[in-house]
C-alpha positions in Angstrom: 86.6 74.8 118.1 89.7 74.5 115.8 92.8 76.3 117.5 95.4 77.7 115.8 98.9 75.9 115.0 101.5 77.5 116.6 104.0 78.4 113.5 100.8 79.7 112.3 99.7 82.2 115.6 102.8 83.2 115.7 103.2 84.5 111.7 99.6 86.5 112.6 101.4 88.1 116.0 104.4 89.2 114.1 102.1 91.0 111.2 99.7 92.1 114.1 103.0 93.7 115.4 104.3 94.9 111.9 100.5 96.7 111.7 101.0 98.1 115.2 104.2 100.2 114.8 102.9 101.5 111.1 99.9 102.9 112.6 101.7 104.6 115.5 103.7 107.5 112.7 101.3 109.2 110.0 101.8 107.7 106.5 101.6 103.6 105.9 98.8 101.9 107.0 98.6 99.0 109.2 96.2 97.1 106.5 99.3 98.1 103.8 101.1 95.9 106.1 98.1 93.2 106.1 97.8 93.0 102.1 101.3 92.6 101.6 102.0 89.9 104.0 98.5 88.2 102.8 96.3 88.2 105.6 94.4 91.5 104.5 91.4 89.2 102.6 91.2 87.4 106.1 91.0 90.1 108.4 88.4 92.1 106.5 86.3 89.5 106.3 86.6 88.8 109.9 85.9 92.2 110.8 82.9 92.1 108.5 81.3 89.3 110.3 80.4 91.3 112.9 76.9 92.5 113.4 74.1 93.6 115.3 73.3 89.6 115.7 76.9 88.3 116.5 75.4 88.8 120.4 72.4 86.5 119.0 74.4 83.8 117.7 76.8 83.8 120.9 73.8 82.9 123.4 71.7 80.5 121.2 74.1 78.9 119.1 77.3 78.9 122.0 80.8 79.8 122.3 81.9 77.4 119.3 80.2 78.6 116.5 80.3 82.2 117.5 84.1 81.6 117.7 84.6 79.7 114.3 81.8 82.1 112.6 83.8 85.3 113.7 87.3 83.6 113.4 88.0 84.9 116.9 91.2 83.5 117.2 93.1 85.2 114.5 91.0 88.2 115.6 92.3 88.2 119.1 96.3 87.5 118.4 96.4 90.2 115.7 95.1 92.3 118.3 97.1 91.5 120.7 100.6 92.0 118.3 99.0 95.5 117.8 98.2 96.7 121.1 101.7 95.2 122.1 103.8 96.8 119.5 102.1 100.6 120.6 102.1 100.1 124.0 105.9 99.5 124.2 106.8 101.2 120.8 105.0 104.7 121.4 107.6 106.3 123.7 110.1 104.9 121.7 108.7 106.4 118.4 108.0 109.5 120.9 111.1 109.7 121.7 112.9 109.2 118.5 110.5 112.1 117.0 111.8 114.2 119.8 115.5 113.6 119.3 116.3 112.5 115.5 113.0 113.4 113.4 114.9 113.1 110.3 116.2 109.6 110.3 112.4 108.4 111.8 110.6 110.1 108.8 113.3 108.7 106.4 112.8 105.4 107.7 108.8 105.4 107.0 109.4 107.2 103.9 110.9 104.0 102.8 108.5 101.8 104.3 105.7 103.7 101.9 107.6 103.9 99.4 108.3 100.2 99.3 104.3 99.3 100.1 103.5 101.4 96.8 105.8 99.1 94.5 104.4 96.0 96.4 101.0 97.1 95.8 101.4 98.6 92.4 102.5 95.5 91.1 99.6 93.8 91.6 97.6 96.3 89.5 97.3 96.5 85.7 98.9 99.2 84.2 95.9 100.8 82.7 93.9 101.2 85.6 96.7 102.4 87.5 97.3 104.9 85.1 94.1 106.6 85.9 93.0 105.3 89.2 96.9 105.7 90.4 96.8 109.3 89.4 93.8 110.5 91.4 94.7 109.0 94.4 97.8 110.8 93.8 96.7 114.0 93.4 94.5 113.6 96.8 97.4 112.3 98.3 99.3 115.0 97.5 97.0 117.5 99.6 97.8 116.0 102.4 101.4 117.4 102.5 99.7 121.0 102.3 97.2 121.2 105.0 98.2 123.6 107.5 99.2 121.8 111.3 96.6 121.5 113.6 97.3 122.1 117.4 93.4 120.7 118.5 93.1 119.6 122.3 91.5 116.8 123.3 88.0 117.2 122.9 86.3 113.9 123.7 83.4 114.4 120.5 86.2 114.6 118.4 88.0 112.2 120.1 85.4 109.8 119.2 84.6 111.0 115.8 88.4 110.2 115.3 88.8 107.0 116.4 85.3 106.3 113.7 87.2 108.0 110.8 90.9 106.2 112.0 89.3 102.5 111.6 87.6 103.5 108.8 91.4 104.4 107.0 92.9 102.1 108.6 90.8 99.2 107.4 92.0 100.7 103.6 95.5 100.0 103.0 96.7 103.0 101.7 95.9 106.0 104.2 96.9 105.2 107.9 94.7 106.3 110.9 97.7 107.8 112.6 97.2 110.6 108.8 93.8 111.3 109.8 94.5 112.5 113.5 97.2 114.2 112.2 94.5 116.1 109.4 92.2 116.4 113.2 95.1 118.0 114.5 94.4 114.6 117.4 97.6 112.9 116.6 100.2 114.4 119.2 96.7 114.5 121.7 96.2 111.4 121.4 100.2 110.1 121.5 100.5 111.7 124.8 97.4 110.1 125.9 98.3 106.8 124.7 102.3 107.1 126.4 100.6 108.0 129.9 97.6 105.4 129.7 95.0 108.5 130.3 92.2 106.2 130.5 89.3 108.5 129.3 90.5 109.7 125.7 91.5 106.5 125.2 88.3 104.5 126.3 86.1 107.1 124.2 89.0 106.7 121.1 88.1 103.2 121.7 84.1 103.3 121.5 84.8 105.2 118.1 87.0 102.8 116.9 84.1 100.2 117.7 81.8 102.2 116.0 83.8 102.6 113.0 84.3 99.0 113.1 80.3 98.3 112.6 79.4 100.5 110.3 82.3 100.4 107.3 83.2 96.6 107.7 81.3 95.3 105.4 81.4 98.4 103.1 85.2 97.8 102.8 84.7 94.2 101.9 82.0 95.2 99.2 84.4 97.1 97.5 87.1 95.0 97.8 85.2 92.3 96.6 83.7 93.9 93.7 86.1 96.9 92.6 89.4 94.8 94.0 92.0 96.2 91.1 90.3 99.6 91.2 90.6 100.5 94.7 94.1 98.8 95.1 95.3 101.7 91.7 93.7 104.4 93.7 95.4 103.3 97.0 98.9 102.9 95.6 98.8 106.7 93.9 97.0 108.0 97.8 100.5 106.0 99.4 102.6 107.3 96.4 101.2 111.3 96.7 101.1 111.0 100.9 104.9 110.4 100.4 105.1 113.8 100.7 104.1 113.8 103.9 106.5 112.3 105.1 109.4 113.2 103.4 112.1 114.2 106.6 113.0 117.7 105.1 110.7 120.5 105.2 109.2 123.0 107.5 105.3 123.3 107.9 104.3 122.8 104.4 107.2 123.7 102.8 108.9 120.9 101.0 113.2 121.0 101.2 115.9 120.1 99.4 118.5 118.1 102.2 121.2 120.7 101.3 118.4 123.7 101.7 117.7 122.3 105.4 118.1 125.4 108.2 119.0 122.9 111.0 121.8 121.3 108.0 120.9 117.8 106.5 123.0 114.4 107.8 121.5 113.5 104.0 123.6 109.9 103.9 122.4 108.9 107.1 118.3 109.7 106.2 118.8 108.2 102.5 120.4 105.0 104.7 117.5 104.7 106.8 114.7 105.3 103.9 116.5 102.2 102.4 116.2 100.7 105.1 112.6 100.8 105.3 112.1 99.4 101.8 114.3 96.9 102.8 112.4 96.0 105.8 108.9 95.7 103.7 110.8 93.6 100.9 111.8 91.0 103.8 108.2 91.1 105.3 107.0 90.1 102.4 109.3 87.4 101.8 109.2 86.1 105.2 105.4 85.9 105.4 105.4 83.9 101.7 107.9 81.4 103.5 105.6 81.0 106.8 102.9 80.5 104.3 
């Protein structure tokens, strides 16, 4: 049973925490964060090996190959950066939501915006031209759906946490987007923040679920339409950027100086920079770990 190196676990708990905190606020996607850093090939395919007869292979073939076969290792610390970075990051992001919404929406506007020129760039021109441009225009709905005020309602719950992994294994649409289209996001925030054990045990099985049955549909595609998927992505990020851009009300798209509450503009264009800034190093420090 081959451990990891340290230097190594230790590059996968930093990315596992990077995914962590972009899935917590609607807009990038923790498996953006995995493709840009390099480790998105890895943990898809991980995911993938998963099956019905992974319980099969644990008791006849033992702990050893069911641990290299599943890559369990990388498995379990990228897991554990994520659960780590929401469980002490949510009331923070809470918090910061609550208090100075327009600098925290700057700041992931910037960490999208800085995911699509990462991604982009990997993707020939021509098939972003028209691959690009209908994720766009789908991405661009998302900044008019009405807001959703839905309670917790544990079959939806669970039908969430099915369609979340599903997105969130997709760099390009984060899971945090699609409880936010169930109207589950804030729900499910304030379950998360005060550890209510049932929502989030029944998020959980439908995360599991979701996990099982589009694994290996995601690495199909990936595998056979890579380029394709990746144009459609990038224009999805680029047209969701209106979802989070800090100033509007409801649907209504704002110019800063048009703002009711008035517009600290500097201060929200500082902060989107520094989200772009903070992909650009990620990137650069994962290619020097590697």
């Amino acid at each position: 049973m081959k451990k990891l190196p340290y230097v190594e676990m230790l590059g996968i708990l930093a990315r596992g925490v990077a995914m962590g905190i972009a899935e917590i606020v609607p807009g990038i996607s923790g498996s953006t964060i995995a493709l840009i850093t390099g480790i998105y090939d890895r943990m898809i395919n991980a995911l993938a090996s998963f099956s019905a007869a992974s319980a099969t292979m644990l008791f006849r073939k033992g702990w050893r190959v069911f641990y290299a076969h599943h890559d369990i290792g990388f498995v379990c610390v990228l897991l554990v950066g994520m659960i780590l970075s929401q469980l002490v990051l949510a009331n923070v992001i809470r918090f910061l939501l609550d208090t100075v919404p327009l600098y925290v929406w700057g700041f992931f506007f910037g960490l999208v915006a800085a995911a699509v020129i990462q991604i982009g760039s990997r993707v020939k021109p021509r098939i972003l031209a028209v691959a690009g441009i209908c994720g766009f225009l789908i991405g661009g709905t998302f900044a008019f759906l009405p807001a959703q005020t839905t309670e917790l309602w544990l079959p939806l719950v669970f039908v969430g946490g099915v369609l979340a992994v599903a997105a969130w294994m997709l760099p390009g649409i984060s899971g945090s987007l699609v409880l936010v289209i169930l109207g589950l996001y804030g729900p499910m925030l304030k379950a998360l923040t005060s550890l209510d054990l049932i929502p989030l045990l029944t998020f959980g099985l439908g995360l599991v679920a979701g996990l099982v049955a589009f694994a290996r549909v995601v690495r199909y595609l990936f595998h056979h339409y890579r380029d394709v998927i990746l144009g459609f992505l990038t224009g999805l990020m680029a047209g969701s950027l209106m979802v989070l851009w800090p100033w509007r009300i409801g649907t209504d798209l704002l110019w800063p100086t048009h703002y009711a509450m008035g517009s600290p503009w500097v201060g929200v264009v500082g902060m989107m920079v520094l989200g772009m800034a903070t992909v650009f190093m990620l990137v650069f420090a994962s290619q020097r770990v590697d």
